[in-house]
N, C-alpha and C positions, 0 to 999 in steps of 0.2 A: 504494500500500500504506500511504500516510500519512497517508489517509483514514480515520478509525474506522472510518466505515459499509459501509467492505469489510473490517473485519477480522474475522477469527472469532478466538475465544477460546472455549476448552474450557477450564471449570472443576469439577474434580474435588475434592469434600473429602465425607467421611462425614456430615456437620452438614449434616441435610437444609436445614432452614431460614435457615444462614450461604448455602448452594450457591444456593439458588432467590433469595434475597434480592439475590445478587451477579450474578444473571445478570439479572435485574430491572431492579436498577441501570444494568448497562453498558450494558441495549437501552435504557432512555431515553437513552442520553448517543450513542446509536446505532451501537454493537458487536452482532454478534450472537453473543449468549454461549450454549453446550450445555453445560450442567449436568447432571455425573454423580457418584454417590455410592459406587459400585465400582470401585474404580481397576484391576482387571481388565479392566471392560468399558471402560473410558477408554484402557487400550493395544489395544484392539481398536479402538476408533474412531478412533485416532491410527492405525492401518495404512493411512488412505485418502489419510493428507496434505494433509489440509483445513482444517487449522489454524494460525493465524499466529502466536497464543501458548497456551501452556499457564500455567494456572496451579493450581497444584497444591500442597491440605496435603501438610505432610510427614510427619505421625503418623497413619499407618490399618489396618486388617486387612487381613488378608492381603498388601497390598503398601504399602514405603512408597514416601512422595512421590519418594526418591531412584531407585528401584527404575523405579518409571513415568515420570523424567525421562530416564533412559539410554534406556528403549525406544523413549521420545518421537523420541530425537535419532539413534536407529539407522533412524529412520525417512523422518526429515528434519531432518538437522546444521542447517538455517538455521531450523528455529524457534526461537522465543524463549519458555526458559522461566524462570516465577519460580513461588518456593515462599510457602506461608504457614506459619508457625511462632510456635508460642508462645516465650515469653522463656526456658523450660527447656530450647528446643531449638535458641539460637542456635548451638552446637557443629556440630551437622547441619546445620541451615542452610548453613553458612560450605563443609562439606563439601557440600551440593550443588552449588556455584559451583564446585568443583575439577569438576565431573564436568560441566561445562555449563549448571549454570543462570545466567541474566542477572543477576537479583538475589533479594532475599528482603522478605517486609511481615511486619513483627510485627504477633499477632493477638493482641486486636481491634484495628480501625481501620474509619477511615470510606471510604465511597467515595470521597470527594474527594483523599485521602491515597494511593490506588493507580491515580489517574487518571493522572498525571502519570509514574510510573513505566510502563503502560501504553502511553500515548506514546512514549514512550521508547525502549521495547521495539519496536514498531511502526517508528521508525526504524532500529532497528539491523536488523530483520528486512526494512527495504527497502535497505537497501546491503549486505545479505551476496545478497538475489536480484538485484542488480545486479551484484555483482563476480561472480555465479554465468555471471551473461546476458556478461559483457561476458569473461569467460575460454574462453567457447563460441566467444566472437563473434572472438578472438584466434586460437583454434586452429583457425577454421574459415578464417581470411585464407589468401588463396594468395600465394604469394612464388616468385621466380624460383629460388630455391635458399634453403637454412638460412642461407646466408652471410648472405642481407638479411634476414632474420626480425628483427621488433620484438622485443628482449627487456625482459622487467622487468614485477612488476605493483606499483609503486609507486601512489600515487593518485595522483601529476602526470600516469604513465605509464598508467592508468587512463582520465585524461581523451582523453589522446592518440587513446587507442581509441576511446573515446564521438564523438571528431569527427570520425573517418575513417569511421565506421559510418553515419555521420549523412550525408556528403558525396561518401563513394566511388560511389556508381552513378550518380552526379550526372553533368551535363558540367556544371555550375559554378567560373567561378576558383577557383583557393584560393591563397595567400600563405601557407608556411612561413616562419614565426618563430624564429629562435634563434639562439645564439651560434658559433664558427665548429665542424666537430667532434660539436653535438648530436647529428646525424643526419636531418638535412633531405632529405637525399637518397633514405633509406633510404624518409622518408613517403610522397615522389613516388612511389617503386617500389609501395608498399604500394597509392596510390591508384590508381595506374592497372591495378594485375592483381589489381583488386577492380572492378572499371568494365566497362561493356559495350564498352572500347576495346581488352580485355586482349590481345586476339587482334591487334590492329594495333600499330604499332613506338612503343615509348617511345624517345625522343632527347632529350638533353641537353645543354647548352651553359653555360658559364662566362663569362659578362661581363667579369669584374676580369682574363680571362686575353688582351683581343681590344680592338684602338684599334676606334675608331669605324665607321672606311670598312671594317676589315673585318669586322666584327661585320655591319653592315648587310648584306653580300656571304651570308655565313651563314644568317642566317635569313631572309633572303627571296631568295636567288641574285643572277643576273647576268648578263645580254647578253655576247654575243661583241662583244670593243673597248669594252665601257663603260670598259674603264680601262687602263692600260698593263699587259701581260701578262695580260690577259683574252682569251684565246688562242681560247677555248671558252665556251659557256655552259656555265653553271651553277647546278644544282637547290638552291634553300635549304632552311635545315630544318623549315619551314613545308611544303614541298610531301613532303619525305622522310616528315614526320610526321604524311601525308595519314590522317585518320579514327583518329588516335591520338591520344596527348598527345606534347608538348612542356615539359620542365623548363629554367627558365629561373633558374640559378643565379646568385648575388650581381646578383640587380636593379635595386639601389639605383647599382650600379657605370657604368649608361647612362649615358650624354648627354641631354642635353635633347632634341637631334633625334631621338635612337632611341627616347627616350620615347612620344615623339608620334608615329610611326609606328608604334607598338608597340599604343598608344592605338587609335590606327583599324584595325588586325586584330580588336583585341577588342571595339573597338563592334560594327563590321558585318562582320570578315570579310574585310575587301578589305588587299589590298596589289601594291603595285608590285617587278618587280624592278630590280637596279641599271643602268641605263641604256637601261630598257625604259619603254615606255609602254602596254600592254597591260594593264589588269585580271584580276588573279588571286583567288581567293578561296581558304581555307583551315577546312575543318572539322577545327579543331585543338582539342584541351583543352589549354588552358594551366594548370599548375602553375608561379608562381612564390617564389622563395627569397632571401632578406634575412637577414644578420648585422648591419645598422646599423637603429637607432630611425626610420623613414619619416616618423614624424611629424614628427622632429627635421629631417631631410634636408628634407622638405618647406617646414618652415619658414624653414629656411635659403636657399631658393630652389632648391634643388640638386635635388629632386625635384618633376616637375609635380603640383597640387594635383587635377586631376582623372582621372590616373594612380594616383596613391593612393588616391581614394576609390571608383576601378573593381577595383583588386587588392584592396583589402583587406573585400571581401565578406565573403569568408568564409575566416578566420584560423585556422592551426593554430599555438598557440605551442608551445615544444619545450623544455623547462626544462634548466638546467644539471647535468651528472651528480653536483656536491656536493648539490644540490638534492633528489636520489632518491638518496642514498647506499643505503637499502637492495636494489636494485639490483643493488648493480656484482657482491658474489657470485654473481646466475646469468650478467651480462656477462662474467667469470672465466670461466667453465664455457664459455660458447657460444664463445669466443676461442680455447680451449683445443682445442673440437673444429672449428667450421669454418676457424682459422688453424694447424694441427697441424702442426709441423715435425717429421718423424724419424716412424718407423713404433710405438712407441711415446706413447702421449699422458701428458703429463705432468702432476702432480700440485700443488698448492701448500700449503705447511705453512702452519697457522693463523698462525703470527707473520706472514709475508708477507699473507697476506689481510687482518689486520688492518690491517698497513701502508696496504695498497691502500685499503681502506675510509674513513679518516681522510684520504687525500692531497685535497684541494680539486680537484687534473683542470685547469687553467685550458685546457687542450687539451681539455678531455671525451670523451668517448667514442672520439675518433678514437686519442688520446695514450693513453686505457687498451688500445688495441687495438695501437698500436706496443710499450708495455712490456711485452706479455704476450710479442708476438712475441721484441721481444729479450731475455726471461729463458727461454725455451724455448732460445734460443742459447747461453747460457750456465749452463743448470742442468746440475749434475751427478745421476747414475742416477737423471732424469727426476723430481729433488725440484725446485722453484724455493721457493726462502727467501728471509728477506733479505738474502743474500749478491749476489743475481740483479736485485737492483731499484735501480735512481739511486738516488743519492746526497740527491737533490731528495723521493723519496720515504720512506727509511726515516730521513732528519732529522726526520721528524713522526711516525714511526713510534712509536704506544703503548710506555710503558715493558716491556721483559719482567721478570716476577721474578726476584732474585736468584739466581746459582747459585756452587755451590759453586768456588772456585779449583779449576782443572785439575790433578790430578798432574805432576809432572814428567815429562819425559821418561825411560824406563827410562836407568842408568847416569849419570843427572847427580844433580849434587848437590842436595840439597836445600837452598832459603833458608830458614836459620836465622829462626823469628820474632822478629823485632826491632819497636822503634816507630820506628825511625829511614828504615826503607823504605817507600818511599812505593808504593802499590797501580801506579801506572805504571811505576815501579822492579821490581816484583817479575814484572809482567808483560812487561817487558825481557829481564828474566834467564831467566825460561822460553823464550823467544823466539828470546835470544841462543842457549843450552843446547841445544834441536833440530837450529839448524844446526850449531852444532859437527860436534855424535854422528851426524849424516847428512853431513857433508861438504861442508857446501850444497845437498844433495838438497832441492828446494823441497817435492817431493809426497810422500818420507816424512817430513821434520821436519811439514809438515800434519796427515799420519794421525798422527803423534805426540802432536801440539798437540790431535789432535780438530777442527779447524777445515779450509775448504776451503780453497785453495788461493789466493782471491782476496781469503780472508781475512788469508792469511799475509802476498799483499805485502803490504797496507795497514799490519799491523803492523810490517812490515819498512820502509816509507816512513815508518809515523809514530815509530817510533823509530832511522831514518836508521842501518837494519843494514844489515850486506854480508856476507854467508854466509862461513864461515871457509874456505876453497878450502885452507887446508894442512892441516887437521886430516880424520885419517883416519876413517872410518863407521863407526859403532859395528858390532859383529859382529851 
């Protein structure tokens, strides 16, 4: 689409000879431009959807440019439209950009002064039918349940999708790229029940969790007597994972020996089991996954150099959740519904989602999906504030606006305004004052204070109170 000579452009202006002049132009520069001079019949011919930009005066009879750029985009939201306007009518102009158009060219001008905008136009009209193709191509993925659904249409999280779409019907390696948390796992699931293997067993296995002798035992079994308490044979997950894939988590975590055995499944296919001498073969798709730099590992000695350059065919990197901050609001939402504790789903007040939004994650996505779980545990009538969230997160938590000092608690006294109390002083004395008139009652001096309950210790720890246990509740 970012080719002129596929794009079409429909240009509408009353000024016969500015119209034919301009479509003249754009087909030597090799646009094919349809010049029309009724911009009635220009939202007729925009009903077909065959147009990449519009461009359109914005002073004419019967309708204006504003008028045929809404119909333009009721038609088709991704065209790209731009107005022409004289210098009395940059006011409208500015008001067609509220309503959808791309930009605006004061008239007169030359061709070579709306080329360039033109271009422009043309790209932004190929990444809005890109993000169009690639939200089809999201909601069309099958997934084992909502719980493993890719969420997020960030552009990091965007690309995500362009290489799974690119790679999933493949049987080609792939190497999952990211830090620990991304969600590397989730890719595997996406790749393989997007594959013609979907219908045969995805299995998984963890490295950094297995020594050596029995990792090998795993993924390719075992003779009866190959070892002490090798009772029985045993099937690895090479044959379990017969005409399926195989995810093969923290990678980098092998041995040198498991490397090189690992090596020769994926050149030819073959592998031995442990203490067997039989040739086995394996139509497996391997998916492998890395949290350490391979290249770095490689160079180290630590990774073999011809292990590396078999996995890393074809790379999905997996960016850190600070990274697509815009995100983590529908990661919120999905958390909320497929990790839902209690029959009731719970809600988050803006200050808390702000919270969330600003925390850097160095857990990513794993760690946003444990704190949602534990402030669902601790919100109260299914609000989660930032009352509900670490200590680690609401230290970074956006300022909130000031609000007004609390009334006192009914029946205490009120602090006299002085300059001599200092704001933590006066905030003591409301503090102290609740529990009095309650007794020590923690959860109505709360409803008194206006604050929850886990708000109250904290102020009860930071101002090292002890609830007045003799003084009797207020009536």
């Amino acid at each position: 689409m970012s080719d002129p000579k596929r794009a079409k452009v429909l240009v509408v202006d009353d000024e016969v000879e500015l119209m034919r002049a301009l479509c003249d132009g754009l087909a030597g520069h090799g646009f094919a431009g349809t010049g029309l001079t009724d911009p009635r019949e220009a939202v007729e011919a925009l009903k077909g959807g065959d147009f990449d930009i519009l461009l359109t005066d914005l002073m004419m009879p019967h309708m204006d440019g504003i008028q045929v750029l809404k119909a333009a985009l009721a038609e088709d939201p991704n065209l790209v439209g731009i107005v022409m306007t004289g210098h009395g009518t940059i006011p409208t102009a500015v008001e067609a950009m509220k309503v959808g158009a791309y930009d605006y060219v004061l008239k007169p001008f030359k061709l070579q002064a709306i080329l360039p905008v033109l271009h422009r136009g043309l790209e932004l009209r190929r990444l809005r039918l890109e993000n169009v193709r690639l939200r089809q191509y999201l909601e069309s993925l099958e997934f084992e349940s909502s719980r493993y659904t890719l969420v997020g249409t960030s552009a990091a999280m965007r690309r995500v999708t362009q290489l799974i779409e690119k790679v999933a019907a493949t049987d080609a390696t792939v190497l999952v790229r990211g830090a620990s948390g991304t969600g590397k796992e989730l890719v595997a699931r996406a790749l393989h029940h997007n594959s013609s293997r979907k219908d045969r067993p995805l299995v998984t296995i963890n490295c950094a969790a297995m020594q050596e002798t029995l990792l090998e035992s795993e993924l390719f079994g075992h003779e009866k007597g190959a070892f002490t308490g090798a009772v029985a044979a045993k099937r690895g997950l090479f044959e379990v994972a017969e005409g399926g894939t195989l995810f093969i988590d923290e990678v980098a975590e092998m041995s040198p020996g498991m490397q090189a055995k690992l090596l020769r499944v994926l050149e030819n296919g073959c592998y031995r089991k442990v203490g067997g001498t039989a040739e086995h073969t394996a139509d497996v798709r391997v998916i492998a996954a890395t949290n350490k730099p391979l290249e770095d590992e490689q160079r180290a000695g630590r990774f073999r150099e011809d292990l590396f350059y078999r996995l890393n065919v074809f790379t999905i990197p997996l960016p850190d959740l600070k990274e697509r901050r815009e995100d983590i609001p529908a990661l919120v939402e999905h958390f909320l519904t497929t990790r839902q504790l209690g029959k009731v789903r719970c809600a988050v007040e803006p200050e808390a989602l702000a919270a969330l939004v600003a925390y850097d994650w160095p857990g990513n996505v794993r760690e946003l999906a444990n704190v949602i779980e534990r402030a669902q545990i601790l919100a109260e009538n299914h609000r989660i504030t930032l009352d509900d969230l670490p200590e680690s997160i609401t230290a970074k938590a956006p300022p909130s606006p000031p609000e007004p000092a609390p009334a006192p608690p009914p029946g205490a006294t009120p602090v006299p305004p002085t300059t001599t109390l200092t704001l933590r002083e006066v905030e003591r004395r409301h503090v102290e004052a609740a529990l009095r008139l309650t007794g020590g009652n923690k959860l109505r001096a709360a409803k008194a204070l206006g604050v929850s309950r886990r708000a109250l210790y904290r102020l009860i720890d930071k101002h090292r109170l002890e609830p007045a246990a003799d003084a009797p509740p207020a009536p």
